[in-house]
C-alpha positions, -999 to 999 in steps of 0.1 A, spaced: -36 -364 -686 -16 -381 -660 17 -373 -678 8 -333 -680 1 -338 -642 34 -352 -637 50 -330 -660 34 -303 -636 48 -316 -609 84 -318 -620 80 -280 -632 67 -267 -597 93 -290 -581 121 -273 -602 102 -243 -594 104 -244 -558 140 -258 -557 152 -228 -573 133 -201 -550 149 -222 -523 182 -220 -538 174 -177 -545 164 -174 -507 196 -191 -495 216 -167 -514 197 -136 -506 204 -148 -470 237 -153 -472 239 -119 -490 218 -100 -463 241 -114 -434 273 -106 -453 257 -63 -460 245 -66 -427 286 -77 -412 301 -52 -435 276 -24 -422 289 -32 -386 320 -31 -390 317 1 -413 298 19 -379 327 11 -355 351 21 -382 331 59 -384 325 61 -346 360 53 -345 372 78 -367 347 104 -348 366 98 -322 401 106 -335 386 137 -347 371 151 -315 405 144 -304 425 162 -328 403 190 -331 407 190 -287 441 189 -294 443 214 -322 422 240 -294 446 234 -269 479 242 -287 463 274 -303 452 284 -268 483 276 -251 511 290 -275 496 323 -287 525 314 -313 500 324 -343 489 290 -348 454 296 -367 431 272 -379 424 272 -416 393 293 -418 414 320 -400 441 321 -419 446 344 -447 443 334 -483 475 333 -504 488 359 -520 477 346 -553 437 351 -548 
């Protein structure tokens, strides 16, 4: 009796060391997705940026040089369609 209650013991014990061991990873897993997602959000409103820019840019020049600079969607398709 007093060895199968020891025996328990040693079996929780293991038990409860390796949900320990589980949790410490998941944490360090969660903190790493949770970096990466930050730095993946800067990197988009970064990139939002540079195309409001571009597409300011692209507005300007096609209002300014009346040169026939179209945008894509205006243009006509190739002669091959």
């Amino acid at each position: 009796m007093v060895d199968a209650l020891k025996e328990q013991i040693v079996d929780l014990t293991d038990k409860v060391h390796h949900l320990e061991v589980s949790s410490a990873y998941q944490e360090d897993v969660i903190e790493h997705l949770n970096k990466t997602l930050g730095k993946q959000h800067q990197e988009i409103q970064q990139l939002q940026a540079q195309i409001r820019l571009l597409s300011d840019i692209l507005k300007t020049l096609k209002d300014d040089s009346g040169s026939g600079i179209k945008l894509p969607s205006e243009e006509a398709p190739p002669p091959h369609y």
